[in-house]
N, C-alpha and C positions, 0 to 999 in steps of 0.2 A: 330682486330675485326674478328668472325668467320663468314666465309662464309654461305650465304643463298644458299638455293636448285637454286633460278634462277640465283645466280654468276658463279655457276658452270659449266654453259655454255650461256657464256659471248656473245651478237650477234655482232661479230668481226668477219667482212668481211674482208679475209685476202689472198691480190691475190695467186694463186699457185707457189708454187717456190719461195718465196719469201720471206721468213725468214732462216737467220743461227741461230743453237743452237749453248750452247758447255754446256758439261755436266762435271764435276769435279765431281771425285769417285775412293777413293783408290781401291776400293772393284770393280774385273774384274768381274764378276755376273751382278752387279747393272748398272755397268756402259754398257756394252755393250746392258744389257736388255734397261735402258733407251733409249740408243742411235736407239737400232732397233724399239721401238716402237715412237719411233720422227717422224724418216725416212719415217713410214707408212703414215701421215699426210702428207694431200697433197701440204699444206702450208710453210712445210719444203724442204729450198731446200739443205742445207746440216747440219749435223749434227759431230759436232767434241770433239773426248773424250780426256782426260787426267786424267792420275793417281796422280798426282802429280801436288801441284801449280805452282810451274815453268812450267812445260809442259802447266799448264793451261793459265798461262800471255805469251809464249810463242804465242800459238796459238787464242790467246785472239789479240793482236798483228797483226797476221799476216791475218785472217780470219772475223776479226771487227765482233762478231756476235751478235746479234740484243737481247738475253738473253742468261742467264746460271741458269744450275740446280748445285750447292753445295753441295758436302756431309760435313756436321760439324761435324761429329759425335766424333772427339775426337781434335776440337777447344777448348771446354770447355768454360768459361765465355768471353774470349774475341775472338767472331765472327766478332767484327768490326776490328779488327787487320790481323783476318788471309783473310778475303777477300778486305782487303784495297788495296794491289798489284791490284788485278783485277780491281777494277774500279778504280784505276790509270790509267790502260793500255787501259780502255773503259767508258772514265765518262757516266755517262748514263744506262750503261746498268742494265736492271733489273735482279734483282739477287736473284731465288724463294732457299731459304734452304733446304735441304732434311738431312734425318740421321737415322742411324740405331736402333738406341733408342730411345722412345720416352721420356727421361729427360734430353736431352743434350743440347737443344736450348732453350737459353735467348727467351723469349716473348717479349723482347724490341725489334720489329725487325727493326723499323723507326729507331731505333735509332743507331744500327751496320751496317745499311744501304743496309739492303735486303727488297725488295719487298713485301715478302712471306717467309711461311713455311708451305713445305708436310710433315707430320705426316705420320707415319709409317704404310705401312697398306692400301694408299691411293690408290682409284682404279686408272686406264685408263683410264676412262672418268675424272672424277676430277682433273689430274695431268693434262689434258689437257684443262679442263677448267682453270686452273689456271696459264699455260703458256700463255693464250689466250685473259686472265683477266692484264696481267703481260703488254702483247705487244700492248693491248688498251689504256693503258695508267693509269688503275686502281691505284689509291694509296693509298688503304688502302689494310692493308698486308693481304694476302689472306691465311687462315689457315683451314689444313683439321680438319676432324674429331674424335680426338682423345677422347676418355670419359674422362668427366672434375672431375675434382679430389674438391667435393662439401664444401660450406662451406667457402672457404678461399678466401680472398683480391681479388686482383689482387697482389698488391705487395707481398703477404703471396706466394701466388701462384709463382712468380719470385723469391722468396730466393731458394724455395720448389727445383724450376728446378736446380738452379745455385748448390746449395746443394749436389744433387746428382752428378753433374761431379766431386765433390770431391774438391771442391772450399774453400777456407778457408773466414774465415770473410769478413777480411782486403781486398781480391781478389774481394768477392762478393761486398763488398762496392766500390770497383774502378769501377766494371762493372755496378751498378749502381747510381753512382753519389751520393751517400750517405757516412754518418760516418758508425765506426762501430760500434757505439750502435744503430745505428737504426737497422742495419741489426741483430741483436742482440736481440732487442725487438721485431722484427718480426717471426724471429725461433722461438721465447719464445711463442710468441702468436698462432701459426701452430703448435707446439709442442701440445699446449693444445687441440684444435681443434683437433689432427690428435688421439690424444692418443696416444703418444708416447713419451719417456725420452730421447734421444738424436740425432743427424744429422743420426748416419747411420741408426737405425729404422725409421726414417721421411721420409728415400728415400724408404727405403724397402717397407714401408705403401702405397706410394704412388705409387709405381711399381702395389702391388699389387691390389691398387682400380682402376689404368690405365687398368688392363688384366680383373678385374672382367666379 
């Protein structure tokens, strides 16, 4: 479900010092930008990076921290596999998705077992509404503001995404719990909706109606 303007800042009184992050981000830009603008909140009391998920179960491990930011950007359909380690290592913890593109992340996200997902693009205030929405206890997945690509399902819309990370059928139907003629029937059916003849213009299309 997408966020309303009052989710965005969630009224969670949340003592000073009193929450750890930890942010997972191959990309040293992203991750250290998260990490310092965490730090700034006066609610955080430490904030821990890692490039890598080992680093991240690692220090997931030894720092218990109360949430994590994700980058999935090249998990591809199965999100629930590559952050499964982590909440091994912290049942519980809320887990908001982030990624460098906006078609790489499954909209199932109850169902890979994240919290949330920030959309590319997402300001400062939002991303902290959404950690904040995360650590109240919110459980419906909090998702920014990406322009919605009109017209299609929901499930049209979740082939649409799976699609573009370059998924094949038989993948997109394990990711979501279908055969593959349905995931089959549903391309066929976005295919027509989008205007277009095959998977790689379906992504291209919908890149392009995402930047419009």
């Amino acid at each position: 479900m997408r966020a309303t303007a009052e989710r965005l800042h969630p009224p969670v009184d949340l003592t000073d010092r009193s929450v750890t992050m930890l942010v997972l981000d191959p990309h040293a830009v992203s991750r250290i930008g998260l990490g310092v603008m965490l730090r700034q909140q006066a609610w955080v009391a430490r904030c821990v990076l890692a490039s890598d998920l080992a680093e991240a179960v690692r220090l997931t491990r030894r720092f218990k921290p109360d949430a994590a930011i994700v980058d999935v950007s090249n998990a591809g359909p199965f999100i629930a596999s590559y952050i499964g380690p982590l909440r091994a290592a912290r049942a519980g913890m809320p887990v908001l998705l982030s990624s460098h593109c906006r078609l790489a992340v499954s909209p199932s996200l109850s169902a890979a077992g994240a919290s949330g997902l920030l959309s590319p693009g997402v300001t400062v205030e939002e991303l902290v509404g959404a950690v904040g929405a995360v650590l109240a206890g919110d459980e419906e997945p909090w998702i920014g503001p990406p322009k919605p690509v009109e017209g299609l399902s929901e499930r049209e819309r979740e082939v649409l995404v799976l699609i573009s990370t370059g998924a094949t059928n038989r993948e997109i139907a394990a990711a979501m719990h279908v055969g593959p003629e349905t995931v089959k029937k549903h391309a066929g059916a976005l295919y027509r909706k989008l205007g277009v003849r095959n998977r790689t213009e379906a992504a291209q299309r919908a890149v392009e109606m995402l930047h419009a």
